[in-house]
N, C-alpha and C positions, 0 to 999 in steps of 0.2 A: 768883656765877657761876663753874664749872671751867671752864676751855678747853682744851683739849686742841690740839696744831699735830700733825700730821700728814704726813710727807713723803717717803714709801716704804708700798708695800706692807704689808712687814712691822709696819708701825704699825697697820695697819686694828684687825685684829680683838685684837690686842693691847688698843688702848686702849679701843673698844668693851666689850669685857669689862671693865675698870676701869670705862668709865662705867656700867655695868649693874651693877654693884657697889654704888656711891657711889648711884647710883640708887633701889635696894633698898634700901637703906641709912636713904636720905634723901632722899623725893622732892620736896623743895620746892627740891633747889639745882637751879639753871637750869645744864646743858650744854650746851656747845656747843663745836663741831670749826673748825677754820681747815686748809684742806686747801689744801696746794702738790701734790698725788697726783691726779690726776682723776680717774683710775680707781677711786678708791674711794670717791668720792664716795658713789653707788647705794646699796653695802654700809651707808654711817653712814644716811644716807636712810632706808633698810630697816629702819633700827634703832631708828628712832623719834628720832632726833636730828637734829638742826637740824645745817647745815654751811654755811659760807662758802667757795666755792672763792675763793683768793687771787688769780685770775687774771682774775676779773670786774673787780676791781678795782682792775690794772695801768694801763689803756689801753695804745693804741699803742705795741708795742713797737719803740725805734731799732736798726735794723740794726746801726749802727755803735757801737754804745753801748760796747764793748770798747774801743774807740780812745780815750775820752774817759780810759781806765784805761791807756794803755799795754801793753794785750793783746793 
């Protein structure tokens, strides 16, 4: 399995391309995207590739969570 993380924009279509590559290539390897970017979620979707946004599975974020860090 490739993974590709994702965490700007400028990753989307970048890495897409690489995975359409490696794909061509080779389609029995399994990709898949781990997206910190929401907005590009769509675009890999679009793409025929499987994505994980990382924020499904956060839960509840603490307000104060900075404090625990002295920030």
């Amino acid at each position: 399995m490739i993974v590709f993380a994702v965490i700007a924009e400028r990753d989307i279509n970048f890495f897409i391309s690489i995975a359409k590559r490696i794909q061509k290539k080779d389609s029995s390897k399994a990709i898949v995207f781990i997206s910190f970017y929401e907005p590009g979620n769509k675009n890999i979707k679009l793409s025929g590739f499987k994505v994980y946004n990382i924020y499904n599975y956060l839960g509840a974020s603490n307000p104060n969570i900075f404090n625990d860090f002295d920030i």
